[in-house]
N, C-alpha and C positions, 0 to 999 in steps of 0.2 A: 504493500500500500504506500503513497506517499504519503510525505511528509508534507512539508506546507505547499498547498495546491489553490489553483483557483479554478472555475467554470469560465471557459472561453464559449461561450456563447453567441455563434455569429450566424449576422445578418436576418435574425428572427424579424423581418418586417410587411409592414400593411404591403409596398410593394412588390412581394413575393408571394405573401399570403392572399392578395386580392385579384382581379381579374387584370391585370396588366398585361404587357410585351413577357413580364417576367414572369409571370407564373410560375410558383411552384406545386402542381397539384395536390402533392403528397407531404406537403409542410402541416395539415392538420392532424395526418398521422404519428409524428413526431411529436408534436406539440403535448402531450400530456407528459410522456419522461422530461422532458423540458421546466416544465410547469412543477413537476416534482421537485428536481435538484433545484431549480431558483428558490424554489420558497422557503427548502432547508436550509440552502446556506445562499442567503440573499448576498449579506455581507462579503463571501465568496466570489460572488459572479460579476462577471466583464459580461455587457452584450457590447458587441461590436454592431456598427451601423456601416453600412456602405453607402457612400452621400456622390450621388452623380453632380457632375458639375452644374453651372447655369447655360454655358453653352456649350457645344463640341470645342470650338475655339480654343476654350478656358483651360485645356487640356495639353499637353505634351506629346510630341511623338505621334506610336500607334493609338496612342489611348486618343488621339482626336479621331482619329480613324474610326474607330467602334464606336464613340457618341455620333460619329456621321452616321452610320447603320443604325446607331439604338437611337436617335433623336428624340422619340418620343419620351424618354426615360430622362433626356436632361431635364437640368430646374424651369425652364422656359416654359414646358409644355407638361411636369409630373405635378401634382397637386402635393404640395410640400407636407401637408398629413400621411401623405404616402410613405415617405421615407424613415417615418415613426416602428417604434417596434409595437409588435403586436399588444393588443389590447391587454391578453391576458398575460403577460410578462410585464409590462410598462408598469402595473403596480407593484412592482421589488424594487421599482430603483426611484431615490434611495430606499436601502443601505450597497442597493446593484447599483456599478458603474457605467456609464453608457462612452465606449469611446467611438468618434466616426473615422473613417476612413474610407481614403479616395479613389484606393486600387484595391484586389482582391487580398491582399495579407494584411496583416494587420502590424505588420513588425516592419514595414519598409520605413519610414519616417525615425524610428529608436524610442516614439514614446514611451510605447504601450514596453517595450522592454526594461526600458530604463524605471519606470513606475514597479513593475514585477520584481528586476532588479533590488531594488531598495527594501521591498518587501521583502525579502529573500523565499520570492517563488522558488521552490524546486522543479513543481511538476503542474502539468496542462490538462484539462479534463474537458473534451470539446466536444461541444453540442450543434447544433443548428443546419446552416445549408448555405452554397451549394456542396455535397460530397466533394464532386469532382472540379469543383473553382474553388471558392473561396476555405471550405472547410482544408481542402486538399494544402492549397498558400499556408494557411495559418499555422496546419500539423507538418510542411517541410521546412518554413520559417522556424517554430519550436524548437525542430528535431535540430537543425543550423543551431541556434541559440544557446546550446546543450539542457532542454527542459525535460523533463519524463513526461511525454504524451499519452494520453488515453483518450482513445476515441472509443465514444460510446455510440456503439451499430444501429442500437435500435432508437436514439433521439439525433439523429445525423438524415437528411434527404435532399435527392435532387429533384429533374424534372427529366430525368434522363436514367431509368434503369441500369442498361447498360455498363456506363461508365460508372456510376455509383458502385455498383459491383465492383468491375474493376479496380476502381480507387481503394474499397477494403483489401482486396485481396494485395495489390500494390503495398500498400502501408501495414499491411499484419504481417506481409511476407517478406519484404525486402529491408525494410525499417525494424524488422521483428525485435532487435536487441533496444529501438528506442520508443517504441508506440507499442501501447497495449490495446488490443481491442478487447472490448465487453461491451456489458448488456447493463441498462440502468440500474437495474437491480441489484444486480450483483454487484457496483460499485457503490454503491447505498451501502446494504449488506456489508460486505467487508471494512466499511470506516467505523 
């Protein structure tokens, strides 16, 4: 079991959860192990936000490139309640943290590490969505950063069977000595 750990919680939001470009169909199904760990250890939990710029413009690089394809999803044209986290999570925080970020990890900038850091985070307990984008960033970011990951199977979803698969089997398999996978429960259970 770790030692001092927190709940990385990413991108649980209205925009994913609601009928957008983004959809994630199967973010309802996750959402109860979710709903679990937040509420036990509120004071534990990071939800990560992922905040689309105001315009594609506003962007660097490739990343203007994708807000040209996702336009609809910048600040111009997304209804800014959108990018809120979901209803049933948004009452934990506070004592839950909310950090945003503007690319898929959440470690690219050194906040969110540098704040861990000083806590003397050891280990990562991630929940949320996408498996294969953003959850994927955050647990090869961790894994980079030397954290104890654990990804929890049954509150993690995409919009994309497939890869979601993949993505476990990837990181239970190849990552084996840094990320642990399990099941809500059973990480309940054994703290």
């Amino acid at each position: 079991m770790p030692g001092n750990w927190i709940h990385l919680c990413i991108d649980m939001q209205k925009m994913f959860a609601e009928q957008t470009a983004w959809h994630v169909p199967w973010m309802a199904t996750v959402s109860p192990q979710i709903v679990e760990l937040s509420e036990r250890y509120a004071e534990r939990t990071v939800f990560t936000r992922f905040v689309p710029p105001p315009t594609a413009d506003a962007m660097p690089g490739m990343w203007r490139n994708y807000y040209e394809k996702w336009s609809m999803m910048t600040g111009e044209h997304l209804l800014p309640e959108l990018m809120d986290i979901v209803a049933d999570l948004k009452s934990f925080a506070p004592p839950a943290r909310i950090f945003d970020k503007r690319t898929y990890s959440p470690w690219v900038d050194g906040r969110l590490h540098e704040t861990l850091a000083l806590e003397k985070v050891e280990a990562v307990v991630i929940t949320g969505g996408e498996t294969d984008i953003c959850v994927l960033a955050a647990a090869l970011g961790a894994i980079d950063l030397g954290y104890h990951v654990i990804l929890l199977k049954d509150a993690v979803c995409s919009s994309a069977d497939e890869t979601h698969d993949a993505t476990l089997e990837l990181l239970g398999g190849r990552f084996s000595v840094q990320v642990e996978i399990t099941e809500t429960d059973a990480f309940l259970s054994a703290l």
